[in-house]
C-alpha positions in Angstrom: -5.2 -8.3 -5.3 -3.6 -9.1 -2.0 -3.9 -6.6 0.8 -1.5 -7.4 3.8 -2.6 -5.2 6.0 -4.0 -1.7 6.1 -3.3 0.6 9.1 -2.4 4.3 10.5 1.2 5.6 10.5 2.6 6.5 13.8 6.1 8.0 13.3 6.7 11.4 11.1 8.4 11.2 8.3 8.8 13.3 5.0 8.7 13.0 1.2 8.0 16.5 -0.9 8.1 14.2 -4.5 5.0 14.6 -6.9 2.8 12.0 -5.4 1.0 10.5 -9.2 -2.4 9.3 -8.7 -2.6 5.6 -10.2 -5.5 2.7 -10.7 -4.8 -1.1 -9.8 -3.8 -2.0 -13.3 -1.6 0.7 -13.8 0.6 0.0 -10.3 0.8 -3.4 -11.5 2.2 -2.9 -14.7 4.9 -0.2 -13.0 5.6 -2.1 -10.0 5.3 -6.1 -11.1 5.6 -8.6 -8.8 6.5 -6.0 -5.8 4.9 -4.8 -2.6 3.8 -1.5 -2.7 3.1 0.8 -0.5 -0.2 2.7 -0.7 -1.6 6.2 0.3 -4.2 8.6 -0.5 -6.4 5.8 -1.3 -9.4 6.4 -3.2 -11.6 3.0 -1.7 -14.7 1.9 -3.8 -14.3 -0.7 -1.2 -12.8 -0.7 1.7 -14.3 -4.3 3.6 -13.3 -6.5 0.4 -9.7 -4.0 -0.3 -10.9 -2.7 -3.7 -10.0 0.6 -4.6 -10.3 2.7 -7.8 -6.7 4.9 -7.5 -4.1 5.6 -4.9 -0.8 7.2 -4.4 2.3 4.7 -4.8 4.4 5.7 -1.5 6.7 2.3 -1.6 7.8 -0.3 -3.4 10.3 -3.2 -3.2 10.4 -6.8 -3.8 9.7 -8.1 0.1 7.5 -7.3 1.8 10.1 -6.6 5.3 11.0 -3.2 3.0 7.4 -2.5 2.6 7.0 -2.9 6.4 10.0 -0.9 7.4 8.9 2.5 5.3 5.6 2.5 7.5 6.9 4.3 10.4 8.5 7.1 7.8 5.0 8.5 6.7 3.5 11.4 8.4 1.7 10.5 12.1 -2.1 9.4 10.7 -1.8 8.6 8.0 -3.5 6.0 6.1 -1.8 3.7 4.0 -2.2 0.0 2.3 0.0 -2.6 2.0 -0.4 -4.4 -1.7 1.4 -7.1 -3.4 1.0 -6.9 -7.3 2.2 -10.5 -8.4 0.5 -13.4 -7.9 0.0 -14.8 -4.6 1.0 -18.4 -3.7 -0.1 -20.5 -0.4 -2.1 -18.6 2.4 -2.2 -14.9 3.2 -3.6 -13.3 5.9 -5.8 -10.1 5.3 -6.6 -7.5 7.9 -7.7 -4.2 9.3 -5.0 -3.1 11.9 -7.1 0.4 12.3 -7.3 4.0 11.3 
């Protein structure tokens, strides 16, 4: 799994749909080959960006989308950044804070 980046939002925002609960395998099959966007993440752990379930806030196929819906979630919170295909050449993984 790729993690981009993992940080706080700052900017409100709103979205009252049924948030569904969903493992790594199961986002992958849904949302192939897309960046996702990540909440309410359940981490088993955090340092290496393993989790066992989160929230599927965002998804698109680049990752400029993915980046854009950040500043629409609600001030604080904590969300992930994931691409779910393979990854090819160099990626950069980092904490940008909480």
């Amino acid at each position: 799994m790729a993690r981009e980046n993992v940080g706080a939002a700052e900017d409100a925002g709103s979205g009252k749909a049924k948030r569904e609960r969903l493992g790594w395998l199961e986002i992958r099959s849904r949302y192939p080959d897309e960046w996702v966007v990540l909440g309410e993440i359940d981490w088993s752990d955090e340092d290496q960006g393993e989790f066992r379930s989160a929230v599927v806030l965002g998804h698109g196929r680049r990752a400029a989308a993915m980046a854009a819906a950040a500043p629409h979630l609600p001030p604080g919170t904590d969300f992930a950044r994931v691409y779910t295909g393979e990854v090819r050449g160099a990626i950069s993984l980092g904490l940008l804070g909480r």
